[in-house]
N, C-alpha and C positions, 0 to 999 in steps of 0.2 A: 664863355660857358660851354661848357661838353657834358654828354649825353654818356650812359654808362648802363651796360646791362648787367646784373649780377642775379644768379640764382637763389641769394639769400631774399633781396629787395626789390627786384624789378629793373626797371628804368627809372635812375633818376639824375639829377642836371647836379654837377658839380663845378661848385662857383670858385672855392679857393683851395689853396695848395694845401691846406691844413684834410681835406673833404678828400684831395685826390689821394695825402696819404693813407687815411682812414682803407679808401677804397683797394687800395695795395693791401694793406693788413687784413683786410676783409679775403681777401683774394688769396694769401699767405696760410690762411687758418682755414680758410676749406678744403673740403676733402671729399671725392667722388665716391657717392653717395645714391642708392636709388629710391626716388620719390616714394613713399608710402601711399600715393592715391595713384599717380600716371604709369609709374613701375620704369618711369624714366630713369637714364643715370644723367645724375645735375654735380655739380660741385658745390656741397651745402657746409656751412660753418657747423662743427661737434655738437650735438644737443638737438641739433633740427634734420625732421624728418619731412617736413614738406616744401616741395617746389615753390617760387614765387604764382606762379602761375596758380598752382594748384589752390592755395594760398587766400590768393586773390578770388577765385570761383567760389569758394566755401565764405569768403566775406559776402561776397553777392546773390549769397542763398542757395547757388547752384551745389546739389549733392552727387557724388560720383555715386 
C-alpha cells in the first residue's frame, strides 16, 4: 500500500493498480489553478475551485 497526495483529495492509501491508475488520470486532468480561499496555485481537476486543504477546514467549521 502507498500513500498519495493530490490536491483534488488529500492524502489517501492506494491499495490496487486499478486506484493507482485512477490516480494518474486524476493527475492528467488537472490543471494549475489558484485556490479560491488560500489564493494558492494547486493543481485542481476543471469545475473545482478549492484546495484539499482548504476544503478540508471549511468541513471542520473553520471560516477563512
Amino acid at each position: 500500500m502507498s500513500t498519495y497526495y493530490d490536491d483534488n483529495f488529500g492524502y489517501y492509501n492506494i491499495e490496487s493498480e486499478e486506484d493507482v491508475e485512477f490516480y494518474h488520470q486524476v493527475q492528467r486532468e488537472s490543471q494549475l489553478t489558484t485556490c479560491r480561499q488560500c489564493d494558492r496555485k494547486v493543481m485542481l481537476r476543471r469545475g473545482y475551485n478549492l484546495c484539499n486543504s482548504c476544503a478540508d477546514a471549511m468541513e471542520r467549521g473553520y471560516c477563512y
